[in-house]
Backbone as numpy.savetxt, mean C-alpha at the origin, in Angstrom:
# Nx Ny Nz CAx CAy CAz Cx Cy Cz
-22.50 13.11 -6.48 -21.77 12.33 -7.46 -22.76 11.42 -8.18
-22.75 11.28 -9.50 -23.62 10.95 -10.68 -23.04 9.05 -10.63
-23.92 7.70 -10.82 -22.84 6.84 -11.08 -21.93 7.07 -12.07
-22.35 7.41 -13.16 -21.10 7.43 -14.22 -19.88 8.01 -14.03
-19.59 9.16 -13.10 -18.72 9.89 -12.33 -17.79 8.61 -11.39
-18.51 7.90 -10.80 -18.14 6.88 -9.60 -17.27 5.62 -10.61
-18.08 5.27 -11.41 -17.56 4.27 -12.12 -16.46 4.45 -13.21
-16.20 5.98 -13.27 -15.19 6.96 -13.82 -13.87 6.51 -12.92
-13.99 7.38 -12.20 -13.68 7.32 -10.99 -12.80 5.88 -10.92
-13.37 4.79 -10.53 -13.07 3.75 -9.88 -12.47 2.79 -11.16
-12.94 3.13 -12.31 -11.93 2.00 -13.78 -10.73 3.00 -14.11
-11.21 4.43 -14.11 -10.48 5.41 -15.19 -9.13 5.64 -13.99
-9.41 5.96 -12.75 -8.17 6.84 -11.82 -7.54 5.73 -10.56
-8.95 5.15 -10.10 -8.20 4.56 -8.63 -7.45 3.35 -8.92
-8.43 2.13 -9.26 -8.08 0.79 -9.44 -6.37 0.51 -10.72
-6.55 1.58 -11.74 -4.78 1.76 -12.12 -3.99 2.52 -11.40
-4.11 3.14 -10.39 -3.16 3.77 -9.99 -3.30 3.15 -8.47
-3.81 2.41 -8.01 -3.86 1.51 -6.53 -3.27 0.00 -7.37
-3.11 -0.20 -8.43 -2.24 -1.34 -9.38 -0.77 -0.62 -8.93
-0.76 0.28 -9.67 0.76 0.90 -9.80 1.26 1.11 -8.18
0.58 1.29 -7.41 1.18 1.81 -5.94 1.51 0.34 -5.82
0.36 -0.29 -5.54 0.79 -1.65 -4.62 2.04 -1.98 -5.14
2.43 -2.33 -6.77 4.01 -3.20 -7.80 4.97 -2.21 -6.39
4.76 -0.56 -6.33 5.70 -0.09 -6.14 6.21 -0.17 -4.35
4.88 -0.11 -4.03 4.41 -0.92 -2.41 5.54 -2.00 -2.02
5.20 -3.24 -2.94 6.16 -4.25 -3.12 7.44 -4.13 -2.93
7.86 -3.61 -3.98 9.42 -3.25 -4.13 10.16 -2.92 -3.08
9.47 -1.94 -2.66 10.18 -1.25 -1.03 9.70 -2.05 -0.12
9.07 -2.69 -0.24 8.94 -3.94 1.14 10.00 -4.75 0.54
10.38 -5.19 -0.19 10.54 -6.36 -0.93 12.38 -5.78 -0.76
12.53 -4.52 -0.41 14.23 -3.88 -0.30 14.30 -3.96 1.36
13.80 -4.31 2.32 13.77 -4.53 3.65 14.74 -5.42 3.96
16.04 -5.46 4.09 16.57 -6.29 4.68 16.38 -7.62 5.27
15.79 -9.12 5.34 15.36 -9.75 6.03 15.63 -9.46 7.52
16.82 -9.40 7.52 17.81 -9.75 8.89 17.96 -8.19 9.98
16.91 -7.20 9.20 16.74 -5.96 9.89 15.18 -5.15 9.68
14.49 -6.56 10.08 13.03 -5.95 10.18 12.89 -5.03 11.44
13.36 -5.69 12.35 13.37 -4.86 13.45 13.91 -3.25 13.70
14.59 -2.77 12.73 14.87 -1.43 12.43 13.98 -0.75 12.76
14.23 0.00 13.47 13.86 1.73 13.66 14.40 2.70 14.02
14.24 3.96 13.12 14.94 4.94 13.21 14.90 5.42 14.76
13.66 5.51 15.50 13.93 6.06 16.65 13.31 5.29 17.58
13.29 4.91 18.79 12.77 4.53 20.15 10.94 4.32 19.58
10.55 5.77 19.35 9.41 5.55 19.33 8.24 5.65 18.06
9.18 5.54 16.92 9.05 4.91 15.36 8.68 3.52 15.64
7.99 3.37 14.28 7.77 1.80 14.22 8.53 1.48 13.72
8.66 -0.20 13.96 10.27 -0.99 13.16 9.40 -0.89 11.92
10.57 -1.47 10.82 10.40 -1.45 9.47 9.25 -2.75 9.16
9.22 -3.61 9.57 7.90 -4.26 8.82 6.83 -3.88 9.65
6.87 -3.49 10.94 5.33 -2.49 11.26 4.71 -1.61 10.53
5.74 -1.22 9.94 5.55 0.21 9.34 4.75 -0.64 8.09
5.62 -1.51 7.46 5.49 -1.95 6.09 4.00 -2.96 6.58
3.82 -3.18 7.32 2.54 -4.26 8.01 0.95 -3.17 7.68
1.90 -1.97 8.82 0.58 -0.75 8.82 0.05 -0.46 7.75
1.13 -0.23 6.42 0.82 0.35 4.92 0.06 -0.82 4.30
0.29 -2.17 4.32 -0.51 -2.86 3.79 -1.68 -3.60 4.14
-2.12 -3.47 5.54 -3.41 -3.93 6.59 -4.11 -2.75 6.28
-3.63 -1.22 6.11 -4.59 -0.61 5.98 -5.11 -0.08 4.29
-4.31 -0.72 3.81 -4.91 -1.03 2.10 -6.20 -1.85 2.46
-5.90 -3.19 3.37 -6.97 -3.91 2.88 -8.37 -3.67 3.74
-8.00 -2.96 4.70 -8.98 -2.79 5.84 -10.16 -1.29 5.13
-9.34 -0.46 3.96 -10.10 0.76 3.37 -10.53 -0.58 2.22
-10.41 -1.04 1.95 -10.79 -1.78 0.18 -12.00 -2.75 0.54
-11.57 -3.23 1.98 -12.61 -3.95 2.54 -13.96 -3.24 2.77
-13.60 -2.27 3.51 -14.71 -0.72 3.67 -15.36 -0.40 2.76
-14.67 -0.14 1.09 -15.49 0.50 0.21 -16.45 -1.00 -0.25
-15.76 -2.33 0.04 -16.88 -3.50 -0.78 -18.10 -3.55 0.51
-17.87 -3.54 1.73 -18.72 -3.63 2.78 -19.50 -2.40 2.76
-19.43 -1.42 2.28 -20.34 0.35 2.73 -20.08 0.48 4.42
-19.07 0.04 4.86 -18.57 0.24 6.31 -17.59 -0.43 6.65
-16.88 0.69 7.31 -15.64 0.34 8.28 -15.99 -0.55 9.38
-14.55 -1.69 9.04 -14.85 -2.52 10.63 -13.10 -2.00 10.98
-13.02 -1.61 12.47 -12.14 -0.95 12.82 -11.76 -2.12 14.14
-12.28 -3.33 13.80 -11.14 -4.49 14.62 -9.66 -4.55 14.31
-8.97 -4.60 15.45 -7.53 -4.67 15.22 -7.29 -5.93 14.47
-6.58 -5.91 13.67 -5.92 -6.48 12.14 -4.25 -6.90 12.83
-3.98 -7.65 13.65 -2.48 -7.91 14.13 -1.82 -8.76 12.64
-1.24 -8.18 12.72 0.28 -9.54 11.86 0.13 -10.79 12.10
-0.43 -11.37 10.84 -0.07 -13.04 11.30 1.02 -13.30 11.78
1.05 -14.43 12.33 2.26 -15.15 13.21 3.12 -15.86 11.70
2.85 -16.17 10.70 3.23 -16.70 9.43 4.57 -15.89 9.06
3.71 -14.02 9.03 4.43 -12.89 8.47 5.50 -12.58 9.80
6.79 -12.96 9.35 7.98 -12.73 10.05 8.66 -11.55 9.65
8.72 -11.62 8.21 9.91 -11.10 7.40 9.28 -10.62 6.43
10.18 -9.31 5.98 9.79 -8.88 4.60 9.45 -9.12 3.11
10.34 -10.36 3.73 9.72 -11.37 2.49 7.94 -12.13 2.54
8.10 -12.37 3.95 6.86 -13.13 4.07 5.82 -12.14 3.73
5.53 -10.88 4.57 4.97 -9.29 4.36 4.97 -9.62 2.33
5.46 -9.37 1.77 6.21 -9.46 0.09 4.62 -10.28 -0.51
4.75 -11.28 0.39 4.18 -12.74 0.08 2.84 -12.24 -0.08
2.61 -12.35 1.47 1.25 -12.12 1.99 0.43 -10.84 0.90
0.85 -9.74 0.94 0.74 -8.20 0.10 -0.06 -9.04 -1.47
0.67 -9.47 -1.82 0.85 -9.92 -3.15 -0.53 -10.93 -3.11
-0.86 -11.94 -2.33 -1.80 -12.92 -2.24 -3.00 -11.97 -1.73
-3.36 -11.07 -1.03 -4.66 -10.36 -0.40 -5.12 -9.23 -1.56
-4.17 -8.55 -1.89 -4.09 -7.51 -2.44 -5.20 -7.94 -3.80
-4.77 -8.44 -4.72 -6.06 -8.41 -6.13 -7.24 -9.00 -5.67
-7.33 -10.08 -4.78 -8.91 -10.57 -4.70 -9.74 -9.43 -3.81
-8.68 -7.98 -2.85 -9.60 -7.69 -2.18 -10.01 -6.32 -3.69
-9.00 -5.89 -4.64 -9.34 -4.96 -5.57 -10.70 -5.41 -6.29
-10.71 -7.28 -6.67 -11.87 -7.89 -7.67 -12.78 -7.35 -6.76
-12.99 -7.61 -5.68 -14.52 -7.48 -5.10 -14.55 -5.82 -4.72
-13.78 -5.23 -4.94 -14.40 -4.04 -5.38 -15.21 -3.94 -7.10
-14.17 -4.42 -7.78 -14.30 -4.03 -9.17 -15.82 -4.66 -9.47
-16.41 -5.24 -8.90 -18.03 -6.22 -8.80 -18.61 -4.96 -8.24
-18.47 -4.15 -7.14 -19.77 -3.40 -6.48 -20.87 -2.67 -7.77
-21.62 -2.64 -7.15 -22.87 -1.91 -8.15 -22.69 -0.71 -7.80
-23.11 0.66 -8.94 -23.44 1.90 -8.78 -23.99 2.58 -6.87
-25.03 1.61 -6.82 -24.99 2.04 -5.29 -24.66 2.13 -4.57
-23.30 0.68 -4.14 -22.38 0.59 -3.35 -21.17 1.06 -3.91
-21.08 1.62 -4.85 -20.01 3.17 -4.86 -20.43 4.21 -4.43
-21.31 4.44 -4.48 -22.05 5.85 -3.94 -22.79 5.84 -2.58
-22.78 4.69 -1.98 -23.13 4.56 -0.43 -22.77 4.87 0.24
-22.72 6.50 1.17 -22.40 7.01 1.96 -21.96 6.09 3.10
-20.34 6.37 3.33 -19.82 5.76 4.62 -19.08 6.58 5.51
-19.22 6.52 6.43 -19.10 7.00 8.03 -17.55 6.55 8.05
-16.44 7.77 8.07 -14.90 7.29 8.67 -14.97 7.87 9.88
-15.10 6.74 11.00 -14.70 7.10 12.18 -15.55 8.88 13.28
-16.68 9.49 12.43 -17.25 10.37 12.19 -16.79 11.79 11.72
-15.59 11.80 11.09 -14.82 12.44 10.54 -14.98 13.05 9.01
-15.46 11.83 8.27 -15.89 11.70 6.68 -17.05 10.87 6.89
-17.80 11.43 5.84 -18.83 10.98 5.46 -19.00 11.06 3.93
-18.56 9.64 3.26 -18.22 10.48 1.61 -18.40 8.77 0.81
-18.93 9.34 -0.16 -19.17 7.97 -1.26 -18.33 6.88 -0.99
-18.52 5.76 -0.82 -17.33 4.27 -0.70 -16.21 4.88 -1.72
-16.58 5.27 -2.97 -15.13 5.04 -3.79 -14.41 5.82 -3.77
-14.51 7.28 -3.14 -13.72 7.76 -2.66 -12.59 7.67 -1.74
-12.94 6.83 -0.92 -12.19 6.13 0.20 -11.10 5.52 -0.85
-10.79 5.19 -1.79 -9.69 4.48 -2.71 -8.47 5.49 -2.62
-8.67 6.99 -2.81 -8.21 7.97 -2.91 -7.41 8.38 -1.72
-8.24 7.90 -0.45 -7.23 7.87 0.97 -6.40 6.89 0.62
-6.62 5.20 0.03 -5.97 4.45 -0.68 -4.43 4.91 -0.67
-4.84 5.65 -1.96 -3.46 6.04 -2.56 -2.79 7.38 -1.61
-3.27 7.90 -1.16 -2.52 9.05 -0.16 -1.34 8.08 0.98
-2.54 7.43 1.97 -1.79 6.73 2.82 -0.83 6.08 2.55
-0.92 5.00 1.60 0.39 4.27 0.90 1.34 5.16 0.76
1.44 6.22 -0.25 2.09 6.94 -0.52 2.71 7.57 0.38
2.06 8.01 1.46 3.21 8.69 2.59 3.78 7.53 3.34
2.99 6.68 4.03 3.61 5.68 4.76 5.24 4.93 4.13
4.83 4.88 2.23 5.87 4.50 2.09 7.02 5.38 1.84
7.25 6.38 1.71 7.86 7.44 1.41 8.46 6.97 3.37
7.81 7.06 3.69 8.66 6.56 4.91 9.48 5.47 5.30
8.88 4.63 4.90 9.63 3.47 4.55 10.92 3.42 3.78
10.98 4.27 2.89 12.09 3.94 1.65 13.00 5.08 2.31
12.79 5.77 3.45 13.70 6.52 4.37 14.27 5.47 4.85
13.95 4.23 5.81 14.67 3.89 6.43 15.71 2.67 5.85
15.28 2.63 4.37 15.87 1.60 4.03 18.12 2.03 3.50
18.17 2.99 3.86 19.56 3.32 3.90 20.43 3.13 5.04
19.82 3.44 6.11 20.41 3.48 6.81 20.39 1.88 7.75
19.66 0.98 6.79 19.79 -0.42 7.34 20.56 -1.02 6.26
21.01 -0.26 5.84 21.93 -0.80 4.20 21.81 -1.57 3.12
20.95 -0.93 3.04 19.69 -1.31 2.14 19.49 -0.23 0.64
19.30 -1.02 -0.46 19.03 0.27 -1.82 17.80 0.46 -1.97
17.68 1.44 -2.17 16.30 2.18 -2.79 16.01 1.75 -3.96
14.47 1.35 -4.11 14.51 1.14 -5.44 13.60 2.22 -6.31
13.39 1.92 -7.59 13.08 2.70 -8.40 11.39 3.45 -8.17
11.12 4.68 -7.81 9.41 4.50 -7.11 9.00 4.97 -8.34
9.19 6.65 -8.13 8.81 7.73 -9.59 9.76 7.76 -9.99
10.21 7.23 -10.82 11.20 7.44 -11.92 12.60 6.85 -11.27
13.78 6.52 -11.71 14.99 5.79 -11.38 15.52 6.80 -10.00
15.97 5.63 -9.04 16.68 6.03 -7.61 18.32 5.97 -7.84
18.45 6.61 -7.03 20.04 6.68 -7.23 20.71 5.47 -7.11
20.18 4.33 -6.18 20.56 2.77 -5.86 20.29 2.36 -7.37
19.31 2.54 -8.17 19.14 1.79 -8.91 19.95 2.44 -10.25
19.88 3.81 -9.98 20.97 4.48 -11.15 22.41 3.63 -11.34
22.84 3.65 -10.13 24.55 3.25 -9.88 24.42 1.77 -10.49
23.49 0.86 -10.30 23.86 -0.33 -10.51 23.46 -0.16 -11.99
22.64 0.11 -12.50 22.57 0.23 -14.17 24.04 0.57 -14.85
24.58 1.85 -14.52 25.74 2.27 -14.44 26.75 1.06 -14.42
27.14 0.50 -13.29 27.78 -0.98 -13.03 27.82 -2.11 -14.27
26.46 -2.39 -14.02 26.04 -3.48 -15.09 26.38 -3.34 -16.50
26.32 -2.01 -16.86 27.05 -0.97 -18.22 28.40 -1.40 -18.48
29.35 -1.38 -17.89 30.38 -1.12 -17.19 31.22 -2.50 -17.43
30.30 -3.55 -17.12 30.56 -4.90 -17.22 30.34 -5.52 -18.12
28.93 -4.86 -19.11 29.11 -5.38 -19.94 29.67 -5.30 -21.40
């Protein structure tokens, strides 16, 4: 990989579309019930803000990776602060752009500085953005599963949800 490729890469594809995940990140944390964080679908599922904890500790723990040229793979627990989905909401929102700026600073080299995942990958820092957006993406796709059955609406991810259809509909209706 050429820098101009990397720095392609990291203005043109990741850093707007790791913008767009996180707003949408939000939302579905932000549809969590307060009063049913503890939800889980099964015994040995994670409750709903673990889940929603996991998706956003490991945003910052890969973003941290690509500004460092290495993984630190210390356990990252839940502050004692973050109770609730709201707090999770909070927190997301406050970590999230200062850890994107100090990417958006690395030099050509430290995009292209071969890093070691776990000895699995071995692949340019800015690539790692790209697990970024995978992981989010499934983790939350999981997430926005459980938010029905805690009675809870879906909100809008790719394009309008049926929760959010009906109430447009409503609001129509009324006015």
């Amino acid at each position: 990989m050429q820098p101009d490729q990397a720095r392609f890469l990291l203005n043109a594809i990741y850093l707007p579309n790791l913008r767009n995940e996180q707003r949408l990140t939000k939302n579905v944390i932000e549809a969590i019930p307060v009063d049913k964080n503890d939800y889980r679908p099964d015994a040995v599922a994670k409750s709903a803000i673990e889940l929603a904890w996991h998706i956003v500790a490991t945003e910052m723990r890969f973003l941290e990776a690509v500004a460092a040229g290495a993984f630190d793979f210390t356990p990252k627990p839940r502050p004692d602060s973050v109770k609730t989905s709201a707090d999770l909401s909070a927190w997301y929102v406050e970590h999230f752009e200062p850890h994107v700026d100090a990417v958006t600073k690395l030099s050509d080299e430290q995009l292209l500085k071969i890093v070691d995942f776990r000895g699995m990958f071995q692949l340019p820092a800015v690539m790692y953005l790209n697990f970024i957006l995978h992981h989010t993406v499934h983790h939350r796709g999981q997430l926005s599963v459980y938010l029905r059955p805690m009675g809870a609406k879906v909100p809008s991810i790719y394009g309008e949800s049926y929760d959010a259809a009906e109430a447009r509909k409503a609001a129509q209706q009324t006015a």
